[in-house]
N, C-alpha and C positions, 0 to 999 in steps of 0.2 A: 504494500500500500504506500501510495508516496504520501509526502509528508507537504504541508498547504508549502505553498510560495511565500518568502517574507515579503513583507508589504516594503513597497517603492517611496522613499522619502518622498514626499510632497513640497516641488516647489513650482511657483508660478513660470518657467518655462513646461512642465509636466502637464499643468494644469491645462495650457492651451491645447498644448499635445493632443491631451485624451479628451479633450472638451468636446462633447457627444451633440451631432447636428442637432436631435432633437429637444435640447435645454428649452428653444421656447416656446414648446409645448407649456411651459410652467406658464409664461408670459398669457397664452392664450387661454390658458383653464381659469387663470386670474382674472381676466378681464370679462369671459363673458358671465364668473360668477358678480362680478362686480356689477355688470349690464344686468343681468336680473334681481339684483337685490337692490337695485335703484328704481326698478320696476314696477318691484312689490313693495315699495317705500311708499308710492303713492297710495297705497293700501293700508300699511302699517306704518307710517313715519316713524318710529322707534326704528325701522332699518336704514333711515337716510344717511346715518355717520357709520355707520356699516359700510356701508356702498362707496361711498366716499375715501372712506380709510381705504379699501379694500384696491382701489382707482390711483391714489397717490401711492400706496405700496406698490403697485403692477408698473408705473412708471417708471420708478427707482429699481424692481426686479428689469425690467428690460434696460434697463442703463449698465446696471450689473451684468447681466448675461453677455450682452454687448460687446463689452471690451473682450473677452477669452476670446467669443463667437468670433466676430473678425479678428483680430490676432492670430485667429488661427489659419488666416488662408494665408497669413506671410511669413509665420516662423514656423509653421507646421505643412507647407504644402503637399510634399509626399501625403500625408495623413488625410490631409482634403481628397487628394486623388485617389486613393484608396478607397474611402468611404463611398466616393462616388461611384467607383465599381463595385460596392458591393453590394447585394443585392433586394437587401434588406435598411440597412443603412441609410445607402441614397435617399430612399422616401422620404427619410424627415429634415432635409435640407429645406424642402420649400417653408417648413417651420417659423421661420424667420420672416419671411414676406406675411406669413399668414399673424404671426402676432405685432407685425406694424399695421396690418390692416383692422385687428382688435382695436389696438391703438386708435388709430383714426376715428373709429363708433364711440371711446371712450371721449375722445374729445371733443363730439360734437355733440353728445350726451350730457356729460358733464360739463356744465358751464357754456355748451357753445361755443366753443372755440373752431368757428369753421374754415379760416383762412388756415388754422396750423391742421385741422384735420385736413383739408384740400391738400397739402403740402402733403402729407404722411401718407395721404392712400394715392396720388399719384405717382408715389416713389416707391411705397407696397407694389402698387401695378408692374411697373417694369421688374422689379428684381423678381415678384412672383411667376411673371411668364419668363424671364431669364433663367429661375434656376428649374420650373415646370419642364421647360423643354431639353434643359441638359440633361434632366435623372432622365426623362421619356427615351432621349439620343443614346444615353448610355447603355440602358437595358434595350431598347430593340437594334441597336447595332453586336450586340454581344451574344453569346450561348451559356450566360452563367448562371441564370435563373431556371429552377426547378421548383414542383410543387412542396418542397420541405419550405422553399422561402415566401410562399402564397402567406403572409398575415392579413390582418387588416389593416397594417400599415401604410398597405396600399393605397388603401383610400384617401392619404395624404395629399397627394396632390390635387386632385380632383376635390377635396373641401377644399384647399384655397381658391380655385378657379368661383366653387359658389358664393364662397365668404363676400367676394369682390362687391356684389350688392347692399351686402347688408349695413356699408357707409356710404359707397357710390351712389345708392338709389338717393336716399334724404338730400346725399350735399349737390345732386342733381339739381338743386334751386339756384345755388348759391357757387356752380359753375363759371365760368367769363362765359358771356354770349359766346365767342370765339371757339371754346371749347366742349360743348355742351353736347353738340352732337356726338362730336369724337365720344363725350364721356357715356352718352347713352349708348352707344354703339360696343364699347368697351365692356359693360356691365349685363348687353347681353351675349357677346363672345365669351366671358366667364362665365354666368350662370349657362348657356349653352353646352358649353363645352365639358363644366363639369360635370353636369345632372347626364348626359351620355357615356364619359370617361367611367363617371362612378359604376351607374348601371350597367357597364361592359365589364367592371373591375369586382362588381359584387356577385354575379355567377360566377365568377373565377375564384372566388372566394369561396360560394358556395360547393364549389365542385372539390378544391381541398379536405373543406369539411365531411365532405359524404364521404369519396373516395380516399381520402389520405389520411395518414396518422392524427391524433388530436395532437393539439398546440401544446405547446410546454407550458408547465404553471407557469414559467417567468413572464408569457406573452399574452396570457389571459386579462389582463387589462384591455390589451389592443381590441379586445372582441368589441368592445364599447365605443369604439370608432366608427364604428357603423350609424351609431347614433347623432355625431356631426356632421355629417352630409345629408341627413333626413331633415334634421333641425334647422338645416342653417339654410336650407333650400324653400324650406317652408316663409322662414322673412326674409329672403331674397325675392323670392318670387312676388310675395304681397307687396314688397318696396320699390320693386320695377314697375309692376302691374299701377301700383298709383304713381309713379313718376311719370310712365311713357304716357303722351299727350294720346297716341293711337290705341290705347287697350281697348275704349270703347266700354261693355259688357263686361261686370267684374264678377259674374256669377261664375259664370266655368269656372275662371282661376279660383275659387271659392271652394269648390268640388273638390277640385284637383291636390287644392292644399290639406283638403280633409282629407283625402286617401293617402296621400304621403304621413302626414301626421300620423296616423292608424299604423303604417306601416311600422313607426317610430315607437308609437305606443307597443305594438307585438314584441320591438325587436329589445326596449325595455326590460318585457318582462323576462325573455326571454337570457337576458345578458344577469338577469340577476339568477334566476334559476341556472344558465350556465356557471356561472362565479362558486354559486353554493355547491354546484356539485364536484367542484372540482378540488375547491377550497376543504371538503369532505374529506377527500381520498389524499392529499397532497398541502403542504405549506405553499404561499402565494408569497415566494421571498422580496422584498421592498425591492427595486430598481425605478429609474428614473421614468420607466415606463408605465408605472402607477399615474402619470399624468395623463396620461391617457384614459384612465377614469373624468378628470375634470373637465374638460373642455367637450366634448361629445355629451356630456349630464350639462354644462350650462348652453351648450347650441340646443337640445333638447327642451331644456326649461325656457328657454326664448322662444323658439319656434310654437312652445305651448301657450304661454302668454300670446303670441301675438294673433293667434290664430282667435283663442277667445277674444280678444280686442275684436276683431273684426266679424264677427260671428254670432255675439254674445251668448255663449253654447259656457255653460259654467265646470263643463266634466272638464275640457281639456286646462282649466284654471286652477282645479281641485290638482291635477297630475301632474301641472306644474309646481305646485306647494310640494308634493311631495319628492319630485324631482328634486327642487332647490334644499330642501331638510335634507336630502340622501346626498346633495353634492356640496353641502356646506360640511356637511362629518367627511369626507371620504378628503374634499380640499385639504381641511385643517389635519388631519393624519399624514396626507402626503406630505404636506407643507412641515412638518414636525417628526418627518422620516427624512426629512431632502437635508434640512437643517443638521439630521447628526452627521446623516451621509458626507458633506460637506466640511463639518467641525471634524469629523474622525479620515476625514481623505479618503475613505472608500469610493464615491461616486469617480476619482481623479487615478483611483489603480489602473495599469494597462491590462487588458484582457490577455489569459494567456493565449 
């Protein structure tokens, strides 16, 4: 039996090193709990310095992530190029696009601030279809990917592509004349793109599942990804649909959001009875992939919210309550797991 590995001193060149694409995952799990608890403020105002805190922490977390995150494309390149080849890895590159464009919703949310939102999601934009189209170049120009590496990580990319609405549609007002068309145009080549990518990317998922071994405990958070592209499709689509001058008839997309929803709702339940049963048979060891819990449960509790917003249907309001209770516990554990991870250098060791 060998004997573990001694642990690798911890220092800030190591750090950038091993600093894992998908850190702002954290970024994003923050922000859209922050977006729905400023939501449900207007319900309970005892949540408004909740929201708030939770908004100013998520800025100063993305300022932190920051610095490693890029440092690492210029004292660690090899390490960039690597992960990009890998085939798992690569996916959560677009990470990063996707929690500047959280950002942008936070800032137009909070306070208003739409000229620095404007600035942040047309800069999300580019670097999101900049780095979308490199992991896509790199995995179909290669034969490295097999179904051991099918997670739902997959579906990383394709929730950024939807994300793109869910600040583009509002700041759609408050565009330059100049630019507005482009920006409309832009918002629905994202949601486009992704709600297709996703759907071609979720039988392929499916098809793991049936046919191929179960996922390792370690990656059983990721199953819960399925539920940010469900969610986030759902207030993309109703924030296009009233931005675009041409919708017309706002029934359909009414319909249509309620069947996505549903589907969201099943894949809930379904994500919790898968957790439990596996969590049963098997320990659910902490890794940074536990973030993958947050962010798919706050695009889920938004999408629930908005959909009663426009609806007034009170079940999908009730399921968002109990969304946001399940994703304020599951936040503050990861956030209180990441915390030692970080204090004791584990998250910073290289993989053997």
């Amino acid at each position: 039996m060998n004997a573990p590995s001694a642990a690798v001193p911890v220092s800030f060149r190591l750090i950038v090193k091993t600093f894992a694409p998908g850190w702002p995952a954290a970024v994003m799990g923050t922000g859209a709990f922050a977006l729905a608890t400023l939501h449900f403020s207007h319900q309970l105002p005892l949540l408004a310095g909740m929201a708030w805190a939770l908004h100013w922490f998520n800025l100063a977390l993305f300022a932190l992530i920051s610095v490693p995150w890029l440092l690492r494309w210029v004292m660690a390149w090899p390490a960039v190029v690597a992960s990009f080849r890998h085939p798992v890895a690569a996916n959560f590159y677009p990470s990063y696009a996707i929690a500047l464009l959280v950002l942008a919703a936070e800032l137009r949310a909070f306070g208003g601030f739409d000229a620095a939102a404007l600035l942040v999601w047309w800069l999300a934009v580019a670097l999101l279809f900049g780095l979308t189209l490199t992991v896509l170049l790199s995995i179909f120009q290669g034969e490295h990917v097999n179904l051991d590496h099918i997670t739902p990580g997959i579906f990383i990319p394709p929730v950024g592509m939807v994300v793109i609405p869910v600040a583009g549609g509002p700041l759609l007002g408050v565009q330059p004349e100049a630019l507005r068309d482009l920006a409309l145009t832009i918002n629905g080549i994202g949601l486009g793109a992704g709600i297709f990518m996703y759907t071609a990317l979720l039988a392929l998922a499916f098809h793991r599942f049936y046919v191929h071994k179960r996922l390792p405990p370690l990656m059983v958070p990721t199953f819960w990804i399925n539920l940010a592209p469900v969610g986030v499709i759902v207030v993309s689509l109703l924030n296009l649909v009233a931005a675009a001058p041409f919708a017309g008839d706002k029934s359909p997309y009414l319909v249509a959001v309620f069947l996505i929803w549903g589907f969201g709702a099943f894949w809930l339940a379904l994500a919790l009875l898968f957790t439990w049963s596996v969590r049963k048979s098997a320990p659910l060891p902490f890794s940074l992939a536990w973030w993958a819990f947050t962010f798919p449960l706050g695009a889920f509790t938004l999408g629930s919210q908005r959909l009663s917003e426009v609806t007034g249907l009170s079940t999908p309001l009730a399921v968002a309550w109990l969304a946001w209770v399940l994703l304020a516990a599951i936040w503050t554990l990861t956030l209180i797991n990441t915390v030692g991870g970080v204090a004791s250098g584990k998250l910073f060791q290289p993989h053997p």
